[in-house]
C-alpha positions, 0 to 999 in steps of 0.5 A, spaced: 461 754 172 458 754 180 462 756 186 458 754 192 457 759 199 458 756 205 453 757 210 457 757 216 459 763 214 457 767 219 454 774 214 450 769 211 447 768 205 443 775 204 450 778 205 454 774 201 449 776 195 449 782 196 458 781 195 456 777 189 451 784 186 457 789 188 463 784 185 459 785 178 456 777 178 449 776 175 447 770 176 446 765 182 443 758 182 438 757 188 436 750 190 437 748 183 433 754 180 438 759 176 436 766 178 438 773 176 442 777 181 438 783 180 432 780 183 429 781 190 431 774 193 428 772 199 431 765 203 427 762 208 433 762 214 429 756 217 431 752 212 438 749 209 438 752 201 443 750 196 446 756 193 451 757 188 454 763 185 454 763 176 462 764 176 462 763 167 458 760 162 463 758 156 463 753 151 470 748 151 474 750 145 482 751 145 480 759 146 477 758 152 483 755 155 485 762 159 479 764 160 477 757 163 483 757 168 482 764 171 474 762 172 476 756 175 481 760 180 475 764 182 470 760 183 475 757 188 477 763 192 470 765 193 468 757 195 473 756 199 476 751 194 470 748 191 467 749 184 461 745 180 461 744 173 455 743 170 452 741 162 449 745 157 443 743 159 443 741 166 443 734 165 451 732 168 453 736 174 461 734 176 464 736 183 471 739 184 475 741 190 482 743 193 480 740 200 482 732 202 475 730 204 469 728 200 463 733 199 457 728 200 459 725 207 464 729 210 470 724 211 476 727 210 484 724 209 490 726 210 494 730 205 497 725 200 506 725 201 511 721 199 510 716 205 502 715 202 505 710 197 511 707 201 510 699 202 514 700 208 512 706 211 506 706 216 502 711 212 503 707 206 503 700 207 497 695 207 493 695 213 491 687 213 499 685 210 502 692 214 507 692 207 509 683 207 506 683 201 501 676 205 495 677 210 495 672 216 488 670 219 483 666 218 478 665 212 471 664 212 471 656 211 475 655 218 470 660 222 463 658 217 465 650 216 458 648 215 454 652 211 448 649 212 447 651 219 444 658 221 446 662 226 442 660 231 444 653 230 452 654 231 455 656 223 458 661 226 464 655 229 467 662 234 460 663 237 457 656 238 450 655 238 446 661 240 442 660 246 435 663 245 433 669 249 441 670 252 444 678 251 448 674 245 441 673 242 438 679 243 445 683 240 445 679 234 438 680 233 438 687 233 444 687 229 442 682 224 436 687 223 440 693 222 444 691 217 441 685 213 441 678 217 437 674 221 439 668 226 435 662 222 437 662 216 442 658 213 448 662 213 449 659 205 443 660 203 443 668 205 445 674 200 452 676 198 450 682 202 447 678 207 453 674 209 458 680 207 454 684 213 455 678 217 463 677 216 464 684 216 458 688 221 459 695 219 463 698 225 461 706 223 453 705 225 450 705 232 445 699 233 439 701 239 437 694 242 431 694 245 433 696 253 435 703 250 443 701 250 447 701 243 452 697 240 457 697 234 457 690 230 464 690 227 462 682 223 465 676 225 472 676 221 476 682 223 475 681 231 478 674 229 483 676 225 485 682 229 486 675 235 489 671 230 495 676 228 
């Protein structure tokens, strides 16, 4: 059982070693490579390390049940609400935390309330129905009637045909290359991934266009539907 530090603490990773030898801890695991505490430990602080401190190491038996459930708090105080677990022999490795927000990206939610799973309270209902139980909008054979066509050649029945060296071109162009579809293929011949790229964009990436501006590709459905609604 791991208790990762934090490295925005401002004593630093040398400090809160130096706490972990005073509070009796014997081993920590640096960058993947477990460590005895009594070592000389050196990190390069021009570089980001992985640190987690060596909580316990037990076997999951009915016996340990209290022992485990007091490591566990521990490993939590000293982490701030983070501990890893990790198999015998390494192979497995399961992250848990208190906090609402996921360890990898950063993106962080809401606290869960009883409104969170309410059909009829804006916290809880559905963002596409908004709790009506159906969606209106339009669906992709309405806006793609001929999927024989390829984009350049007006698929897309909003857009029309894409005139060639128009800001519209250049735009797609460099959206399709960001996420994955060109202006000339036929849009049923692209890849499910391609298409869903297409319907869909990715509204959380920053695309750069050739004149060093950027731009946001949101696909072809939600602004349509967001109209339609």
């Amino acid at each position: 059982m791991l208790a990762p530090f934090d490295p925005s603490r401002h004593e630093g990773y040398e400090t809160q070693l130096r706490h972990a030898r005073h509070d009796g801890f014997a081993r920590v695991r640096i960058d993947g490579e477990v460590r005895e505490l009594t070592d000389d430990i050196e990190l390069d602080k021009r570089l980001r390390h992985r640190v987690e401190l060596v909580v316990d190491r037990l076997s999951v038996a009915a016996k340990s049940r209290g022992r485990l459930a007091e490591s566990v708090e521990r490993a939590l105080e000293l982490s701030a609400g983070e501990i890893l677990i990790v198999g015998a022999d390494d192979a497995e490795e399961v992250r848990y935390s208190r906090r609402f927000s996921c360890p990898d990206c950063g993106r962080s939610f809401a606290p869960l309330v009883p409104q969170s799973f309410s059909f009829n309270h804006h916290q809880g209902m559905c963002p596409v129905c908004e709790g009506l139980g159906t969606g209106e909008g339009l669906d992709r054979d309405t806006l793609i009637p001929d999927r024989r066509l390829s984009i350049r050649q007006g698929a897309v029945e909003v857009w029309g045909p894409i005139a060639r060296h128009s800001p519209f071109e250049t735009a797609l162009t460099a959206a399709g290359a960001a996420l994955g579809f060109d202006l000339e293929t036929p849009v049923g011949s692209m890849t499910a991934d391609a298409r869903r790229a297409l319907f869909y964009g990715d509204a959380g990436r920053s695309i750069e266009l050739p004149d060093g501006s950027s731009l946001r590709y949101t696909g072809v459905l939600p602004p349509v539907d967001e109209v339609a609604r």
